[in-house]
N, C-alpha and C positions, 0 to 999 in steps of 0.2 A: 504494500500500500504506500503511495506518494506519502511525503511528512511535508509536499509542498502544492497549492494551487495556485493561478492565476489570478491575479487580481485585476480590478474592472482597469488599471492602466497596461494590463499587461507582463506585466511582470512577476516572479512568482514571490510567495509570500510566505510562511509558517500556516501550515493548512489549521489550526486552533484558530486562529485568525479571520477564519471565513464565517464563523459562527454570527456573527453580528455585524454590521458597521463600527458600533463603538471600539469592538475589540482592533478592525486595521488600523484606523486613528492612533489607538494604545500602544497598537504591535511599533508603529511606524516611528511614533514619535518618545516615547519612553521606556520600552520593553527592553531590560539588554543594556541601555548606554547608564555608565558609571555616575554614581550620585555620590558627593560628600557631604550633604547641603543633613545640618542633623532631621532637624523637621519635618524632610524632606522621608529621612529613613525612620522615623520615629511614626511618620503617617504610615508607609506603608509593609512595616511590621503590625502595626497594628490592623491594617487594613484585611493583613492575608489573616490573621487571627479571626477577624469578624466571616470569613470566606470559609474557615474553616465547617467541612458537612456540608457546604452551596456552593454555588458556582461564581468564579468572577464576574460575569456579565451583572448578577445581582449587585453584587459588588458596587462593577464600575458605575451601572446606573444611577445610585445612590451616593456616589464619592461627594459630592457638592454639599448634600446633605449630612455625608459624617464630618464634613471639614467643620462647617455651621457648628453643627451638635457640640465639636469638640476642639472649639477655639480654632480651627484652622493647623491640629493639632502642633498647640504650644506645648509644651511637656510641664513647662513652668505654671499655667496658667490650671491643665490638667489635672496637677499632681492637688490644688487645690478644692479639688469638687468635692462636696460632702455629700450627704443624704437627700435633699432638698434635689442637689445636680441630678443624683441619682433617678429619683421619683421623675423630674422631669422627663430624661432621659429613655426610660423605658416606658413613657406614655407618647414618645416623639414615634411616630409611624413613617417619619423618612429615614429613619438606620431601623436595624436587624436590633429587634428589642428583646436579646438575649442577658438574661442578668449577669452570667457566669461573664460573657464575653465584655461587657461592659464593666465591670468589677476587674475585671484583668487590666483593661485599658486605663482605667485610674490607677490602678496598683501599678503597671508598667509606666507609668508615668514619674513616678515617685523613683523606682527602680533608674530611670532613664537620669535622673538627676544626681542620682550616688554615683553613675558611673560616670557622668561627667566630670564628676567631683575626681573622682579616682582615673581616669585616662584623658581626660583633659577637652573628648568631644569624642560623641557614638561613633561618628565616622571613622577615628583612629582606631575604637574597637573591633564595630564588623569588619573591615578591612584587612583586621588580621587573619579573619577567616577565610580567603580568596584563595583557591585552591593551584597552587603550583603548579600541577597539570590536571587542568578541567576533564571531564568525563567527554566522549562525540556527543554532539549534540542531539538533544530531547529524545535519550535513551534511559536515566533513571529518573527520579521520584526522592531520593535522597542516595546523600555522599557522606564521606569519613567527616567532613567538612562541616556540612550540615550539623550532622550529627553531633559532631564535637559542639559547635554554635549553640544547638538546643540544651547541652548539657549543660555549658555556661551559665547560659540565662537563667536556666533551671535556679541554677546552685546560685545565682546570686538572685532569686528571689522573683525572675519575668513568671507568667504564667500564661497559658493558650499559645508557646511557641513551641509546638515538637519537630522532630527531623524534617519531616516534610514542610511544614511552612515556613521554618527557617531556610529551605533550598528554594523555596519558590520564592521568598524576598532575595535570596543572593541572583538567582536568575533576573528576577524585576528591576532589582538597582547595579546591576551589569557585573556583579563581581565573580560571572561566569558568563561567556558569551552563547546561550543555549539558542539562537537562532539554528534554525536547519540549514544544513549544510547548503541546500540549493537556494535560499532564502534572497533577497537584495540586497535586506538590511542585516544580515551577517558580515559582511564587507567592513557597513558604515559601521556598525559596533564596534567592530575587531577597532576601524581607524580612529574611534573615538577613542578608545582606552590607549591607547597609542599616546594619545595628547592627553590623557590625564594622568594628573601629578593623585601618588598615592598621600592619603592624609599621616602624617608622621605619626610615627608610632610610639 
């Protein structure tokens, strides 16, 4: 079976990709290319945690609306939400009004600011996880990488991140290049990491 289709300019794509509209926009412009930006990865650790049991399409639909819900996810602002946040929270019908998952994301938030405290920016820490020699592309589900990743966070207190959703953030914020091999934008990824500086360690 193809792991690539056509897309409407012609070109072929990551066949996941064809599921929606939303998802080629996704695939094209942020899927794959390197993020150091924290907020940036603090959203979308969180995001794959909410995805966890659904599908991303739910997800993406709804991203505008978990940004809203959760400051635009400040981790600073986050880590402050009481009970009140809460209540509101899981009566808000534009996110996934899961209690466990939303109780993680304030807990991960508080977690998100000790480890600042201690490596100086998330970005220097995931980064330490980027795998020396990546796996070929969109053949597993989780790596040593991963694995080690979720065990981290584990022990220092994240919750809702296991192997699997730690590999699908390291795929989403590029710190694996998992486009399929006949892809386009395999190319542009590969060139983008190329010119990005790794966050110091």
């Amino acid at each position: 079976m193809p792991d690539t289709f056509t897309a409407p300019d012609g070109h072929p794509r990551c066949k996941w990709a064809a599921a929606t509209p939303g998802y080629l926009h996704y695939h094209d412009t942020e899927w794959g290319y390197p993020v150091d930006n924290d907020r940036r990865l603090f959203e979308k650790i969180c995001l794959e945690s909410f995805q966890s049991g659904l599908s991303w399409r739910t997800i993406l639909e709804k991203r505008e609306n978990f940004r809203t819900a959760f400051q635009d996810f400040n981790f600073e602002k986050v880590a402050l939400f009481d009970e009140a946040d809460m209540g509101h929270l899981l009566q808000n019908a534009g996110i996934i009004r899961h209690r466990g998952k939303i109780e993680a994301t304030i807990n991960n938030a508080k977690r998100a600011l000790e480890m600042v405290a201690l490596e100086g920016t998330l970005a220097a820490f995931f980064w330490r996880y980027e795998p020396a020699a990546p796996p070929p592309p969109q053949t597993v589900s989780t790596t040593p990488e991963s694995v080690a990743l979720a065990k981290e966070l584990k022990k220092r207190g994240w919750k809702f991140v296991g192997p699997t959703t730690a590999y699908a953030f390291m795929q989403a914020m590029g710190l694996v290049n998992d486009h399929a091999a006949g892809c386009v934008m395999r190319p542009r990824a590969s060139d983008a990491r190329k010119r990005f500086f790794k966050p110091a360690l």
